[in-house]
LOMAR-449536 format. One record per atom (N, C-alpha, C, O): residue number from 1; residue in three letters; atom name; y, x, z negated. Coordinates in steps of 0.2 Angstrom, whole numbers. Layout:
REM LOMAR-449536
PT   nr  rest  atom     yy     xx     zz
PT  NUM   ala    CA      Y      X      Z
...
***
This chain:
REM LOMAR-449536
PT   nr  rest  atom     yy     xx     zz
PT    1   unk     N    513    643   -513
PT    1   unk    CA    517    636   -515
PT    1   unk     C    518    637   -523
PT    1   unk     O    515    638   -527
PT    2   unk     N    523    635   -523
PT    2   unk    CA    525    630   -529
PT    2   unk     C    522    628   -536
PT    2   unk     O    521    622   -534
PT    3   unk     N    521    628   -542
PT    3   unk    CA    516    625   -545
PT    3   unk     C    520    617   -547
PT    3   unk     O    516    613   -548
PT    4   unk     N    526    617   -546
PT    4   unk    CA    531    612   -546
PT    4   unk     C    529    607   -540
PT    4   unk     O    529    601   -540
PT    5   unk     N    529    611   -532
PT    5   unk    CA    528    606   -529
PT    5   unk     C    519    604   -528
PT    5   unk     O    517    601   -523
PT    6   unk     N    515    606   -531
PT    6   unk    CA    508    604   -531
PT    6   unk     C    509    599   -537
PT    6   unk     O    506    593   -535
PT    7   unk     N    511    599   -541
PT    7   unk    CA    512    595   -548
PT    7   unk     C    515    588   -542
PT    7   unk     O    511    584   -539
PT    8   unk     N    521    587   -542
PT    8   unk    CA    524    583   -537
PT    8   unk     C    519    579   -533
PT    8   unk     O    518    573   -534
PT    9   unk     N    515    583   -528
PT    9   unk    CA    510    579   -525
PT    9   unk     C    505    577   -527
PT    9   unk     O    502    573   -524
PT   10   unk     N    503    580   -532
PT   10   unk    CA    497    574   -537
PT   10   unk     C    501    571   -538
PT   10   unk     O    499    565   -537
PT   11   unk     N    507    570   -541
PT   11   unk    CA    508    562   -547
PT   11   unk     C    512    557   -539
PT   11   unk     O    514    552   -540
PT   12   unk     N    513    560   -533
PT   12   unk    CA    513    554   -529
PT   12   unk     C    510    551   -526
PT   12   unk     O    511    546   -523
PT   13   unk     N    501    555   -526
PT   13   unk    CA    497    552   -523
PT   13   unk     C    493    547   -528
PT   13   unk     O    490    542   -528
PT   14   unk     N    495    551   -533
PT   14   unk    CA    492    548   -541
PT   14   unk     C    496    540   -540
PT   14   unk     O    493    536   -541
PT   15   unk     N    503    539   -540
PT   15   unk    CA    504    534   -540
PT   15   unk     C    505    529   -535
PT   15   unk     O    507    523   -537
PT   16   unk     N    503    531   -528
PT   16   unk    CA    500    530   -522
PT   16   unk     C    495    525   -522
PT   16   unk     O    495    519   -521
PT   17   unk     N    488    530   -525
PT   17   unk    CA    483    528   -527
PT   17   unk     C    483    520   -531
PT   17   unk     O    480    514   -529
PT   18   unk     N    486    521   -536
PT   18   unk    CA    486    515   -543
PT   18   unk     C    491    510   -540
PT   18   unk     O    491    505   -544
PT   19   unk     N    495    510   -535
PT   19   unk    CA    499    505   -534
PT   19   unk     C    496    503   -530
PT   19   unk     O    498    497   -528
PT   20   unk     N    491    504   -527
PT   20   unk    CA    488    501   -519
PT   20   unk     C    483    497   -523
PT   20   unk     O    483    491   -522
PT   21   unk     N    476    500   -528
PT   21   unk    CA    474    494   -532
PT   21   unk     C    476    491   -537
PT   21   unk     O    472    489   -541
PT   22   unk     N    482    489   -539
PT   22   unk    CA    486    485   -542
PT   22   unk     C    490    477   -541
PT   22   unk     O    491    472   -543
PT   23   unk     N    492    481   -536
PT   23   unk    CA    498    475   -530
PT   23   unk     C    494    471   -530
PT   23   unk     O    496    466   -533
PT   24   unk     N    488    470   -527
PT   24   unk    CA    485    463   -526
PT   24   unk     C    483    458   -531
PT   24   unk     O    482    452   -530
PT   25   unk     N    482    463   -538
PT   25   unk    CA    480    458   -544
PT   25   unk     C    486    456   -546
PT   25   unk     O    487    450   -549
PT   26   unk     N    493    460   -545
PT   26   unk    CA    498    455   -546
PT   26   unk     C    499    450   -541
PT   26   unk     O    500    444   -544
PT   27   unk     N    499    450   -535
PT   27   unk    CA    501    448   -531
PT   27   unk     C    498    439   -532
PT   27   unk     O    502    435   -533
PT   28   unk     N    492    438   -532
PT   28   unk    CA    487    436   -531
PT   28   unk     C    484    433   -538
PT   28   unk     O    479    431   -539
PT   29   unk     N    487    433   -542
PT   29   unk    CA    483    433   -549
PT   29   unk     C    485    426   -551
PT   29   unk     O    482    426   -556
PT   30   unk     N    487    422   -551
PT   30   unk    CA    489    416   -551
PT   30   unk     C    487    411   -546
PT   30   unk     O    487    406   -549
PT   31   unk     N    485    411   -539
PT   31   unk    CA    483    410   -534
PT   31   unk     C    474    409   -533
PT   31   unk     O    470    413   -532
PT   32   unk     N    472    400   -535
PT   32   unk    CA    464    402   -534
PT   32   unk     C    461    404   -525
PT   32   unk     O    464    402   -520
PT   33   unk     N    455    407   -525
PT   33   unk    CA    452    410   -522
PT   33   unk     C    450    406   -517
PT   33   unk     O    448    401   -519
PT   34   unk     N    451    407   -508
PT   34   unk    CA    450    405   -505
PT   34   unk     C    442    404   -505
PT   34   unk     O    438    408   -508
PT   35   unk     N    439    399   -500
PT   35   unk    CA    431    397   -500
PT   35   unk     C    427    404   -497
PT   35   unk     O    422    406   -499
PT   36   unk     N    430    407   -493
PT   36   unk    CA    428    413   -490
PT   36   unk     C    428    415   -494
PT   36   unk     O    422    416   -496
PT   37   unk     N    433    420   -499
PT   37   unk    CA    433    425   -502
PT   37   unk     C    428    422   -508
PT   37   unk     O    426    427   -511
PT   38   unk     N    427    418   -510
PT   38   unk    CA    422    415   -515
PT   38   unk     C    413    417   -513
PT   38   unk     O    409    420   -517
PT   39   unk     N    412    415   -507
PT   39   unk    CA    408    417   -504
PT   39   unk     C    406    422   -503
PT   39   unk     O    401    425   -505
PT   40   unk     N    410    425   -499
PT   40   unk    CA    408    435   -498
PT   40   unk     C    406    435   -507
PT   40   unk     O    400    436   -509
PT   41   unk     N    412    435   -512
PT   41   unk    CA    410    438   -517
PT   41   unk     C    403    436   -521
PT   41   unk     O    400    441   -524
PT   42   unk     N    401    429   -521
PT   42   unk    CA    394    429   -521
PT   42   unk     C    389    432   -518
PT   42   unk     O    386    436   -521
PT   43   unk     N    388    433   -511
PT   43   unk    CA    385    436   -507
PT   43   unk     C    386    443   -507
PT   43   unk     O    381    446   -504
PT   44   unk     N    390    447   -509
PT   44   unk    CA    392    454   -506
PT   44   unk     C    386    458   -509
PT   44   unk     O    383    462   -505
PT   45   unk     N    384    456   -517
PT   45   unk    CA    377    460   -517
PT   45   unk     C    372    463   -514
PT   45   unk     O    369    468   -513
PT   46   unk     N    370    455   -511
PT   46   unk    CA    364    454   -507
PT   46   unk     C    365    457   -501
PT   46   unk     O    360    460   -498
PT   47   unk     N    372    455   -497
PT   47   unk    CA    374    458   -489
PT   47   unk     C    373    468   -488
PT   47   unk     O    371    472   -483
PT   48   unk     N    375    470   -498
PT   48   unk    CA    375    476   -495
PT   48   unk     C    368    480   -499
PT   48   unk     O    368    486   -499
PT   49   unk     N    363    476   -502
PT   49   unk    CA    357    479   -505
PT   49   unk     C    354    477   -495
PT   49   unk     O    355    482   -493
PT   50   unk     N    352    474   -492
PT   50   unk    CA    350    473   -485
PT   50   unk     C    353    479   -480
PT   50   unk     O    350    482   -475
PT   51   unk     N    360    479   -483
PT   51   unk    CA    362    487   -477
PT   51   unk     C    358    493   -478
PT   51   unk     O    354    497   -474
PT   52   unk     N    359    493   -486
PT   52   unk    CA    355    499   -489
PT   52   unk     C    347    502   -486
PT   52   unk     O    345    507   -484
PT   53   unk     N    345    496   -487
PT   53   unk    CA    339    494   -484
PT   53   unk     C    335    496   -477
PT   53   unk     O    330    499   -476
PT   54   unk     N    340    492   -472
PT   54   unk    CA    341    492   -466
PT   54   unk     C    341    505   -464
PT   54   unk     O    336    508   -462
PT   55   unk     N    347    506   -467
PT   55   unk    CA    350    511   -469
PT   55   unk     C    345    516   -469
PT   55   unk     O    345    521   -465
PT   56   unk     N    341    515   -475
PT   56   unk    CA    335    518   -479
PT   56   unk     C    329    519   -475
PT   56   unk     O    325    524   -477
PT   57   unk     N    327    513   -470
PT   57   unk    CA    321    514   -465
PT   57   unk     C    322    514   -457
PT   57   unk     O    318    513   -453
PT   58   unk     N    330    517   -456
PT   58   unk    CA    328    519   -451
PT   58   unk     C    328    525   -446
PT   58   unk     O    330    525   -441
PT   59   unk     N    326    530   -450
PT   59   unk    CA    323    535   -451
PT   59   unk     C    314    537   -450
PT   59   unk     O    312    542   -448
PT   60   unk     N    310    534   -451
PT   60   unk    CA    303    533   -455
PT   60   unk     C    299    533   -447
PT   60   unk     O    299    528   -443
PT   61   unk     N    296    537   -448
PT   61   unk    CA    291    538   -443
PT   61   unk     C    285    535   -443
PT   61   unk     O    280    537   -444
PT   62   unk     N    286    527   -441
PT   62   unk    CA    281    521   -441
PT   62   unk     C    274    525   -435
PT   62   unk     O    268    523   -435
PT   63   unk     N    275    530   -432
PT   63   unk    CA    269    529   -427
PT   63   unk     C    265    536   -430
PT   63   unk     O    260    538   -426
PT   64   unk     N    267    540   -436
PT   64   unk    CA    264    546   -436
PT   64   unk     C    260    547   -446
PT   64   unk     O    262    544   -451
PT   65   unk     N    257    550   -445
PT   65   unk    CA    256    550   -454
PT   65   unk     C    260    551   -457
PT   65   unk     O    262    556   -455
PT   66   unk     N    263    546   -464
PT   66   unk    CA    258    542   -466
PT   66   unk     C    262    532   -465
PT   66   unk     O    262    527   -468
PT   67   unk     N    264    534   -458
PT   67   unk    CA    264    525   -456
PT   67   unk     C    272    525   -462
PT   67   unk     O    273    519   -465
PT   68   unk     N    275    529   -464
PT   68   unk    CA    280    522   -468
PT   68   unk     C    277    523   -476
PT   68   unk     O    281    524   -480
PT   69   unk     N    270    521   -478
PT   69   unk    CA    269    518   -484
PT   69   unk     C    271    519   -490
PT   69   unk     O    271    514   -494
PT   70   unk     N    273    527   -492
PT   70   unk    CA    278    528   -496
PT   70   unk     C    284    524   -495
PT   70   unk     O    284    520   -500
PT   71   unk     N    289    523   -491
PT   71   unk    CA    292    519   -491
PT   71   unk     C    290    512   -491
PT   71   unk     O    289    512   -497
PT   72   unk     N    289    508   -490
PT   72   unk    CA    284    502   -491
PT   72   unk     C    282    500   -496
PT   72   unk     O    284    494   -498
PT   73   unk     N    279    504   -498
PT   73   unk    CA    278    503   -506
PT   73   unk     C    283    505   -511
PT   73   unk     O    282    502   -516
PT   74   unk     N    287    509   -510
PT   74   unk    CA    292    509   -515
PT   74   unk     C    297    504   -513
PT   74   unk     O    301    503   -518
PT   75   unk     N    298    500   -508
PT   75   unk    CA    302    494   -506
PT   75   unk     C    298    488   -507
PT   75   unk     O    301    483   -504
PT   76   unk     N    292    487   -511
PT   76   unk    CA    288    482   -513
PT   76   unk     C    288    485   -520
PT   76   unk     O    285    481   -524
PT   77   unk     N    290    489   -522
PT   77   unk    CA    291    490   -530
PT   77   unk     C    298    486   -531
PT   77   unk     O    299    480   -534
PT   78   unk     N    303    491   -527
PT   78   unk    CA    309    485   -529
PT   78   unk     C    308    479   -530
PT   78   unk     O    308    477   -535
PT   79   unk     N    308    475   -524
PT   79   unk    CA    306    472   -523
PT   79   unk     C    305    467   -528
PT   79   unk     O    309    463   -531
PT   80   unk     N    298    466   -529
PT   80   unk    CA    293    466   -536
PT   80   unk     C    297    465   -542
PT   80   unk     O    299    460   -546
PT   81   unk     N    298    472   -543
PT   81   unk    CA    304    471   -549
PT   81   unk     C    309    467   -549
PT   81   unk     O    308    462   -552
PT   82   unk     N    313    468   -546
PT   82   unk    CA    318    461   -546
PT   82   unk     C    318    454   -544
PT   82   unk     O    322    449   -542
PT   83   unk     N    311    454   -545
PT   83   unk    CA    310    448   -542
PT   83   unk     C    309    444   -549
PT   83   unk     O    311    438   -551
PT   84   unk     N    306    450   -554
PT   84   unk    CA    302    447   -561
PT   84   unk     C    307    450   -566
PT   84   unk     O    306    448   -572
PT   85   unk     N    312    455   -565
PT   85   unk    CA    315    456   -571
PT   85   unk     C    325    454   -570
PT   85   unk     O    329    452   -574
PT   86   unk     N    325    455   -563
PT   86   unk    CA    332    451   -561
PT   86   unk     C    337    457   -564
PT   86   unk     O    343    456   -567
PT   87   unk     N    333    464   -564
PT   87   unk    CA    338    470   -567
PT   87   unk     C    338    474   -561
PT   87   unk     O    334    478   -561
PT   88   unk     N    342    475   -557
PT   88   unk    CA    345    480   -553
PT   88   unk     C    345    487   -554
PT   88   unk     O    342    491   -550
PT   89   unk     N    348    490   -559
PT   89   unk    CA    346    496   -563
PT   89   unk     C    339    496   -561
PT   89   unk     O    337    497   -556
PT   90   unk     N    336    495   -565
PT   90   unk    CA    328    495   -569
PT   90   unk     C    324    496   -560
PT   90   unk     O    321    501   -558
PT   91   unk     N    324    490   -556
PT   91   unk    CA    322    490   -550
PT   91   unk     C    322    496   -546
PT   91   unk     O    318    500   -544
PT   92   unk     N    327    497   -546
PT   92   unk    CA    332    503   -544
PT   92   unk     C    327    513   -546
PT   92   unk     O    325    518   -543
PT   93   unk     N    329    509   -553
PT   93   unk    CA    326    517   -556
PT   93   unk     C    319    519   -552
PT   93   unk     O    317    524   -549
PT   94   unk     N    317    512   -555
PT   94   unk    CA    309    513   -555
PT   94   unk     C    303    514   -547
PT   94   unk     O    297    516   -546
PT   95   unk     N    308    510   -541
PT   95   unk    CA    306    512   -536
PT   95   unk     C    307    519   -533
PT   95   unk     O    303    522   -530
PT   96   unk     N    313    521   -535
PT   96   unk    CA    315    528   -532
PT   96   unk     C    309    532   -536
PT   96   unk     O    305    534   -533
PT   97   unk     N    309    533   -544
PT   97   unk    CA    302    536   -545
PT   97   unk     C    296    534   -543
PT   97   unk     O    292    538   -541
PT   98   unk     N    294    530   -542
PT   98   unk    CA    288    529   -540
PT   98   unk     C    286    532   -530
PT   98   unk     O    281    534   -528
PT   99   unk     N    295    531   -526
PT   99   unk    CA    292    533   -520
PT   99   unk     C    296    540   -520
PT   99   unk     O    296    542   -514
PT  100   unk     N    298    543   -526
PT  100   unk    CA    298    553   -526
PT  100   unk     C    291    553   -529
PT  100   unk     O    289    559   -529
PT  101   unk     N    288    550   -532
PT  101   unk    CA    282    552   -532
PT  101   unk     C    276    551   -528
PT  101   unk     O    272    555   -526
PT  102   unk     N    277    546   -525
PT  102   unk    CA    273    544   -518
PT  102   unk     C    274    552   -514
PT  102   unk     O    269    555   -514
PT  103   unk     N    279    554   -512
PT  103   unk    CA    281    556   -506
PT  103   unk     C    279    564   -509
PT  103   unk     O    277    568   -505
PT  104   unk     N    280    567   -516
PT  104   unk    CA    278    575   -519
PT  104   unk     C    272    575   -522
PT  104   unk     O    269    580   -525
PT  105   unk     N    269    568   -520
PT  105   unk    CA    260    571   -524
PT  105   unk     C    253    568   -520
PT  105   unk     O    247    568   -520
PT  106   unk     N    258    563   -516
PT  106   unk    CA    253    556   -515
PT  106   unk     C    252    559   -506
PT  106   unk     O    247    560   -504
PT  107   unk     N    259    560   -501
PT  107   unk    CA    258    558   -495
PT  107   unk     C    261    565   -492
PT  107   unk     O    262    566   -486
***
């Protein structure tokens, strides 16, 4: 191939790309937000930390050792944490180490 027509198809998907997230802030930018689209946007956090969730435990061998608890407890870290610092990152970091620690020294 071509190094002309490889060039050519990056800057059209390249502008493919950038027009498809674009058009709607133009579109729409001027127009307030329907009560729906208001709603997802408040809730979308909370809808997709519950996927995650959901996602993450259904894998987990509830009837064999060690019962989940590794999981449990690093999802009662989160938990915990965000309940008291209201920091996502932070919650986030610190339950992932605590259940790579749980699961490499503890279970």
């Amino acid at each position: 191939m071509e190094s002309s027509y490889l060039i050519g198809s990056i800057i059209v998907a390249t502008l493919a790309t950038y027009a498809t997230r674009i058009i709607p802030f133009l579109l729409f930018r001027t127009r307030e937000p329907s009560p729906l689209i208001k709603y997802i946007e408040l809730n979308m956090p909370l809808m997709i930390m519950v996927i995650l969730v959901f996602y993450a435990m259904k894998d987990v061998k509830w009837e064999s050792y060690p019962y989940g608890m590794a999981e449990l407890i690093g999802l009662s870290v989160a938990i915990v944490l965000h309940v008291r610092f209201k920091n996502a990152l932070l919650s986030i970091f610190i339950a992932t180490l605590s259940y790579m620690i749980l699961i490499q020294n503890v279970f």
